[in-house]
C-alpha positions as CSV (number, residue, x, y, z in Angstrom):
1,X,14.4,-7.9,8.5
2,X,15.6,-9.1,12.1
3,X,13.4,-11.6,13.5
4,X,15.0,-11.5,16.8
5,X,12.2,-10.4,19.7
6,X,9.3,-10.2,16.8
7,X,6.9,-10.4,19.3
8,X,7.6,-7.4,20.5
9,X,7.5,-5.5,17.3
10,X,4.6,-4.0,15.5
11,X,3.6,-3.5,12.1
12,X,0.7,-0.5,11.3
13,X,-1.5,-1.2,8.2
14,X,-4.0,1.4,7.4
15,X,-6.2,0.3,4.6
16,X,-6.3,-2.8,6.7
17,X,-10.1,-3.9,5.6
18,X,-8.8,-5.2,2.0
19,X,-8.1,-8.8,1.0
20,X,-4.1,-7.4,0.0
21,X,-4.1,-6.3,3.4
22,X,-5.5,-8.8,5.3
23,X,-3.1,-11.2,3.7
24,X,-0.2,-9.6,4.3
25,X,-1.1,-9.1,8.2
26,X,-1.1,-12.8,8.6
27,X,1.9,-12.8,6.6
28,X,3.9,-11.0,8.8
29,X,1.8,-12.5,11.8
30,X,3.1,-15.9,10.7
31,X,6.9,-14.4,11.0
32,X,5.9,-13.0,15.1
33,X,5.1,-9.6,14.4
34,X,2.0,-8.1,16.1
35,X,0.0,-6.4,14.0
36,X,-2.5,-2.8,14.5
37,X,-4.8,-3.1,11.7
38,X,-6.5,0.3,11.0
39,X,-9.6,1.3,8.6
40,X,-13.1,1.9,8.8
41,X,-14.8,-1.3,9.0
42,X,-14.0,-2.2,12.7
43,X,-16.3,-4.9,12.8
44,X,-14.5,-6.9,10.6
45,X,-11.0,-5.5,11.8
46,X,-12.2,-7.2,15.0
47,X,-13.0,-10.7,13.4
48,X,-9.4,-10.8,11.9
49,X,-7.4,-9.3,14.7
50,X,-8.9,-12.5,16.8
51,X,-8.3,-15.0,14.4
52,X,-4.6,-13.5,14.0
53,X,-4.6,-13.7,17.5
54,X,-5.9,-17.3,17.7
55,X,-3.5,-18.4,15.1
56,X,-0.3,-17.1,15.2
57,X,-0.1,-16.5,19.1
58,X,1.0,-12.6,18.7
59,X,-1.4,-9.1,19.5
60,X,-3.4,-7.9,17.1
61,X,-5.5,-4.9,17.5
62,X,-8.3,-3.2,15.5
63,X,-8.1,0.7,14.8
64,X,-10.6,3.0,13.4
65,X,-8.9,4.9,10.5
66,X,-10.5,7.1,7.8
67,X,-8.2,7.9,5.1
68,X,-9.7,10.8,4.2
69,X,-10.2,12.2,7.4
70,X,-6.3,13.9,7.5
71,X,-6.9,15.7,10.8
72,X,-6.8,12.2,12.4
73,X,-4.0,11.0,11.6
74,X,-1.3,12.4,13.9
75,X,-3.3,11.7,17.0
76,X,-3.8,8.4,15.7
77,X,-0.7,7.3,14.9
78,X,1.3,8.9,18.3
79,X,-1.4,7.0,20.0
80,X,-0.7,3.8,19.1
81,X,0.6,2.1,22.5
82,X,3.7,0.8,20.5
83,X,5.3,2.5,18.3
84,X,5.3,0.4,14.8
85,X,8.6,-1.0,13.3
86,X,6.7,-1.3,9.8
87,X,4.2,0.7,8.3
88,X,2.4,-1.3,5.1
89,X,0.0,1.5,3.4
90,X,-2.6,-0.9,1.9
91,X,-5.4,1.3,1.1
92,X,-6.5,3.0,-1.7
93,X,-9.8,3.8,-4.5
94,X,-9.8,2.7,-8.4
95,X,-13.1,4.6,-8.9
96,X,-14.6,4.9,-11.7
97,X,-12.9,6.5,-14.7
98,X,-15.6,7.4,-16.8
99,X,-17.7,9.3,-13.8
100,X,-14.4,11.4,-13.0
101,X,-14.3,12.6,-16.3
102,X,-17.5,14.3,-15.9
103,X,-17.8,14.6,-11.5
104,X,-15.0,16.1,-10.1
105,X,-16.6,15.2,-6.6
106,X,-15.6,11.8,-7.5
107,X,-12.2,12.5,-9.1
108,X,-11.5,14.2,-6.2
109,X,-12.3,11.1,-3.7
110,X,-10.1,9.5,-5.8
111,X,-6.8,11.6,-5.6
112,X,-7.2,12.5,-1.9
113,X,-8.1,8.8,-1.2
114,X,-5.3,7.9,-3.0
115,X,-2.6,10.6,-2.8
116,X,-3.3,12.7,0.2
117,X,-4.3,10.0,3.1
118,X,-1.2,8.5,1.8
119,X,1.1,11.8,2.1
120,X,-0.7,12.3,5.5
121,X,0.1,9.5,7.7
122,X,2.6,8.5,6.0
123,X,5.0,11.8,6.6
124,X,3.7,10.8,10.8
125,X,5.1,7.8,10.0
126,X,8.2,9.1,8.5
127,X,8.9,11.7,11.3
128,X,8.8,9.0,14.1
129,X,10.8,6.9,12.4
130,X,13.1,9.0,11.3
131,X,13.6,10.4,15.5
132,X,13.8,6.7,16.4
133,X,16.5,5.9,13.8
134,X,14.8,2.6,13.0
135,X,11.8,0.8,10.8
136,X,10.4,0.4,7.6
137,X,7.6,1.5,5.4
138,X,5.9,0.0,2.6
139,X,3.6,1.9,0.3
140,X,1.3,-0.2,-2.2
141,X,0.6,2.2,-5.6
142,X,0.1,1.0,-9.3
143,X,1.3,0.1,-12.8
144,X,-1.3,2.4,-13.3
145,X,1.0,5.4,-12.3
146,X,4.0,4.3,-14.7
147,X,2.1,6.3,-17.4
148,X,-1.3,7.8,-18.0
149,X,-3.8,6.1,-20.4
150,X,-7.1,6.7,-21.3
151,X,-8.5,4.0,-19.3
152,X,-7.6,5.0,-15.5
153,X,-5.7,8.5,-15.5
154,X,-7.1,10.0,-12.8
155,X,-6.7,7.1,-10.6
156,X,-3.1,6.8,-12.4
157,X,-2.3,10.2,-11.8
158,X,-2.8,9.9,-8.1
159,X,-0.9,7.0,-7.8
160,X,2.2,8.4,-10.0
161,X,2.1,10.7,-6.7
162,X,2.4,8.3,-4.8
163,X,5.6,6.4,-6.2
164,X,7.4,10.1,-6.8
165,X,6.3,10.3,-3.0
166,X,7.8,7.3,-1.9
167,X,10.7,7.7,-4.3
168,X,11.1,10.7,-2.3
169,X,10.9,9.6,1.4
170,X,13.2,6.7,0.6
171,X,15.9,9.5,-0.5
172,X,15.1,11.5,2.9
173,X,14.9,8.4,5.2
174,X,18.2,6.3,4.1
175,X,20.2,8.5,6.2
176,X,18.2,7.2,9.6
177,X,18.9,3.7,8.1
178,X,14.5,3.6,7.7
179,X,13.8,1.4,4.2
180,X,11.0,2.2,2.1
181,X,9.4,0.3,-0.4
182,X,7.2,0.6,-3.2
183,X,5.2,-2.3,-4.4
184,X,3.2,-2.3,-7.8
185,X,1.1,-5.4,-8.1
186,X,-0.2,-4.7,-11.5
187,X,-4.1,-6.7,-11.4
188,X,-4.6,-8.4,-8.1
189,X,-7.8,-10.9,-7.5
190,X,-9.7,-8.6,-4.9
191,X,-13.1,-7.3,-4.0
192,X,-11.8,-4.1,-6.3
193,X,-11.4,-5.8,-9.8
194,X,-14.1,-7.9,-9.0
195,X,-16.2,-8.5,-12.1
196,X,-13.0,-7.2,-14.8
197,X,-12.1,-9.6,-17.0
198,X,-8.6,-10.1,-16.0
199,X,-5.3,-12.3,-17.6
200,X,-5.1,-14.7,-15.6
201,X,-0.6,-14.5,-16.2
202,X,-0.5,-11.4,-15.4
203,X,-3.0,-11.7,-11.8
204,X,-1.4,-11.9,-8.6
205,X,-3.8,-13.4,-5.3
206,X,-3.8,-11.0,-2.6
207,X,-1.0,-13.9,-1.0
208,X,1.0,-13.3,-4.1
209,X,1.5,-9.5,-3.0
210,X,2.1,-10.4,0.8
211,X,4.9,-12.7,-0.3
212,X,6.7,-10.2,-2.1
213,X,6.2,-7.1,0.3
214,X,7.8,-9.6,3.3
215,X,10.2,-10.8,1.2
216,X,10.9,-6.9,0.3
217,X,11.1,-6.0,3.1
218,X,13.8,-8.5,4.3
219,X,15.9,-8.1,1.4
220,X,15.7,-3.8,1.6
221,X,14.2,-4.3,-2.3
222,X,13.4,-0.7,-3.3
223,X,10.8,-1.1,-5.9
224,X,9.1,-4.8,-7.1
225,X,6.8,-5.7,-9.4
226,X,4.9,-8.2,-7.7
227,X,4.5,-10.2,-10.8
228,X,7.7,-10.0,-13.0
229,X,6.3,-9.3,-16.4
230,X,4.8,-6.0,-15.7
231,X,8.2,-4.7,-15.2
232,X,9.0,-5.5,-19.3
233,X,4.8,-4.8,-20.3
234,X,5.6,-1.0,-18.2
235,X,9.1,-0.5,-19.7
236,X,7.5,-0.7,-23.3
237,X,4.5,1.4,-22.4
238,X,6.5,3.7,-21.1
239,X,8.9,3.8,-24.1
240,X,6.3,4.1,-26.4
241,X,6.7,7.2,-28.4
242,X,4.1,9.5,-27.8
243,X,3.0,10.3,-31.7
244,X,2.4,5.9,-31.4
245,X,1.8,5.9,-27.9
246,X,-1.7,8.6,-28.0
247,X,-2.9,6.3,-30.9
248,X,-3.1,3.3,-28.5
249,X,-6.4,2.2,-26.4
250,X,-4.3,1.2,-23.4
């Protein structure tokens, strides 16, 4: 990642009202990239596009943006007043398991949150940067969508989408010289898990994951694990033999 004339370069987060977000906004900030931060809760997009402002001397603007609402998007996006060198998708939905099983309402909110706000701005995203021969995106998913378990499988399923997705757009875009990443932080300490009980050596802080997606994206990484070991803990889940494997309670 060039640094040269970072002030004049933008990065577009939608999904920016999360802590994963928010930290990697000032992350990059702290580098001299602007930053559009886009999600519903304006009010609070507003309190930490000033203080990004405030600190690290570059623009930062606030954006409504409604994941769900796909029809949006493209108006959104070509709107922007810059045209972003980065895209970081930060948002997503765990749900809750156990009502999908038996609400499909909610599964649903779950895979379209997921899965098809992703596909949606992100293919706006793609098809500018692809014309302008230049950028980056980043798209957060899951460990969760290495294999399906009992536990989180609808919320897995949609984010297996996602990485096959991205996967995919990296295969499309290397050709335009655009890099796309995929980042799968295993558990992160946010407002999401709050209230899990969660290993502390295998939790990354919301910081932890802004590290590695700047660090990702400066070294044209394809796919990280933000925290090391779930790349072995997924590689022997994933082996697992499924006559073992559907005897487990993972």
């Amino acid at each position: 990642m060039k640094n040269d004339n970072a002030a004049e370069k933008w990065i577009f987060i939608p999904g920016a009202g999360g802590t994963i977000a928010a930290a990697t906004a000032k992350r990059f900030a702290k580098a001299g990239w602007s930053v559009y931060l886009a999600s519903r809760g304006i009010a609070e997009l507003e309190k930490t596009a000033a203080d990004i402002r405030m600190r690290y001397n570059v623009g930062a603007k606030a954006i409504y943006f409604d994941a769900l609402d796909t029809a949006s998007h493209e108006e959104l996006y070509n709107g922007l007043p810059v045209k972003p060198d980065g895209v970081v998708l930060a948002f997503g939905m765990l749900g809750d398991q156990k009502k999908a099983e038996s609400d499909f309402s909610h599964a649903r909110e779950i895979v379209e949150t997921n899965f098809l706000g992703a596909v949606s701005i992100l293919e706006v995203a793609a098809r500018d940067m692809e014309n302008r021969r230049k950028g980056f995106i980043v798209g957060i998913s899951s460990v969760a969508g290495d294999r399906g378990r009992l536990s989180n499988y609808i919320y897995g399923s949609a984010k297996a989408g996602v990485s096959a997705y991205l996967s995919g757009v990296r295969h499309r875009l290397f050709r335009a010289g655009v890099h796309v990443v995929t980042v799968k932080p295993g558990f992160v300490a946010t407002k999401m898990t709050e209230g899990m009980d969660l290993p502390e050596k295998l939790t990354a802080t919301p910081d932890d994951v802004a590290d590695a997606i700047f660090k990702a994206v400066r070294k044209r990484k394809n796919t990280v694990y933000v925290k090391k070991i779930w790349r072995l803990i997924m590689l022997i889940i994933i082996h697992l033999p499924e006559f073992v494997f559907k005897r487990t309670k993972l």
